[in-house]
C-alpha positions in Angstrom: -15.8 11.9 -7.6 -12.9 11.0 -5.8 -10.7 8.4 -7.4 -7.2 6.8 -6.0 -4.1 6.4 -8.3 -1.3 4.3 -7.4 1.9 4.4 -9.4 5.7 3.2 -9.2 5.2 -0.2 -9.6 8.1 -2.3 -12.0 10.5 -4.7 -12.5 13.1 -5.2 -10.1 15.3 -8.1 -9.7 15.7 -9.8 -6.3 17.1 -7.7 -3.3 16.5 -4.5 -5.1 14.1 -1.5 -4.0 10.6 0.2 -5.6 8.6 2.9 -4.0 4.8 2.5 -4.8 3.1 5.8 -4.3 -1.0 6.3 -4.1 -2.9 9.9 -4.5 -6.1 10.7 -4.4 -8.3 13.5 -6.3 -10.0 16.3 -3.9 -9.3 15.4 -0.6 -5.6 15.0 2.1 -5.0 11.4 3.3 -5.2 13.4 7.3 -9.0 12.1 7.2 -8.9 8.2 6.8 -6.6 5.4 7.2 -4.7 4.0 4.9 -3.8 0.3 3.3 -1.7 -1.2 0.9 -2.6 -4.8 -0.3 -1.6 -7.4 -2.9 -2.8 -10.0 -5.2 -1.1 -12.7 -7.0 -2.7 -14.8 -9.7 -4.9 -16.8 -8.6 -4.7 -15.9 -5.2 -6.2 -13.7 -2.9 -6.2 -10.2 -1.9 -3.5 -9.8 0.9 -2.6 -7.3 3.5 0.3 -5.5 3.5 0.6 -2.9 5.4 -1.6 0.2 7.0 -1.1 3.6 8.2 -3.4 5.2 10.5 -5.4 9.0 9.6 -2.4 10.7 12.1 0.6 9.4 9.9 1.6 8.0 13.2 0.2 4.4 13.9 1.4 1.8 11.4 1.0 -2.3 10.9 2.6 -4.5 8.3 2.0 -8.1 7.7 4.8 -10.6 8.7 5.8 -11.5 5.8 6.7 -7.8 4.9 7.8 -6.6 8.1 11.4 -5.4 8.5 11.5 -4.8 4.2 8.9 -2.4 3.7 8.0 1.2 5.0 4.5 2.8 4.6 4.5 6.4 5.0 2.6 10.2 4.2 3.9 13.1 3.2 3.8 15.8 5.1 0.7 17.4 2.9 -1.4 14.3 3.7 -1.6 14.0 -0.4 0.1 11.4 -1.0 0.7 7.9 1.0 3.8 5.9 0.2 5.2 1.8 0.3 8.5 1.9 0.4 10.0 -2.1 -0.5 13.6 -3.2 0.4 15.2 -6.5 -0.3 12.4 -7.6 -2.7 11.4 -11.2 -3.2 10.4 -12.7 -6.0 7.5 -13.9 -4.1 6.7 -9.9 -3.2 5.4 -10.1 -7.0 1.9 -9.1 -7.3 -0.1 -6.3 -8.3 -0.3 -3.8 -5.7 -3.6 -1.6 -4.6 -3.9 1.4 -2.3 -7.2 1.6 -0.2 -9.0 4.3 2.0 -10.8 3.2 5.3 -12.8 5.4 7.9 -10.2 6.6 10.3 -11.0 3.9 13.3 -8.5 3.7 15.7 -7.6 0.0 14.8 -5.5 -0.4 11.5 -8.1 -3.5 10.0 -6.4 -6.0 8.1 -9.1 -7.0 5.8 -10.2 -6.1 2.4 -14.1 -5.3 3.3 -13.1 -2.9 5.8 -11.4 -0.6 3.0 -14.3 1.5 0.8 -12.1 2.9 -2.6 -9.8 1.5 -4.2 -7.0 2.2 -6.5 -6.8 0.1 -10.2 -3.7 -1.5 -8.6 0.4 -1.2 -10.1 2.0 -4.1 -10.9 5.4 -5.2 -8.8 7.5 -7.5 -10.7 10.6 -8.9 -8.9 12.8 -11.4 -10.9 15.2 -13.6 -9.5 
C-alpha cells in the first residue's frame, strides 16, 4: 500500500516563507509526475504547481508563479513547495498528488490517481 504524506504546513503571517514537503511509502518520485494543489473552504480544488517524473519540467499556476518553487530531492523521495511572499489569500489546505509520468504536466485534479490527507497553510495578515 503506498500512501503519500505531506507535511510543513502553518501559520505564517503575510510576506513570510513555508516549505511544504510530500513523501511517499515504497516507491522514488523518478516514476511519475508530481502536483501540488489547494482548496479553500468552500471552494474548489486548485492547481498549483507540477513537476514532471525527470525533476526537470515544471508548471505553476499564475497566481503562484514568481512566489513558489516546486522541487525533488536528489533521491527522488521526497517532492518539495517552496512559498515566498505568502498571501493571505495563499491560505488553504495544501495536497500532494501522483500522476502517470506523461509528458504534459496536467492541471486537473482527475488526472492525479493518490493523494495525500492535505497540510493546512495559514497566512495571516
Amino acid at each position: 500500500q503506498v500512501q503519500l504524506v505531506e507535511s510543513g504546513g502553518g501559520l505564517v503571517q503575510a510576506g513570510g516563507s513555508l516549505r511544504l514537503s510530500c513523501a511517499a511509502s515504497g516507491r522514488t518520485f523518478n516514476s511519475y509526475n508530481m502536483g501540488w494543489f489547494r482548496q479553500a473552504p468552500g471552494e474548489d480544488r486548485e492547481f498549483v504547481a507540477a513537476l514532471d517524473w525527470s525533476g526537470g519540467g515544471t508548471s505553476y499556476a499564475d497566481s503562484v508563479k514568481g512566489r513558489f518553487t516546486i522541487s525533488r530531492d536528489n533521491a527522488g523521495n521526497t517532492v518539495y513547495l517552496q512559498m515566498n511572499s505568502l498571501k493571505p489569500e495563499d491560505t488553504a489546505v495544501y495536497y500532494c498528488a501522483t500522476a502517470a509520468p506523461f509528458r504534459q504536466l496536467h492541471t486537473i485534479p482527475s488526472m492525479y490517481n493518490s493523494w495525500g490527507q492535505g497540510t493546512q497553510v495559514t497566512v495571516s495578515s
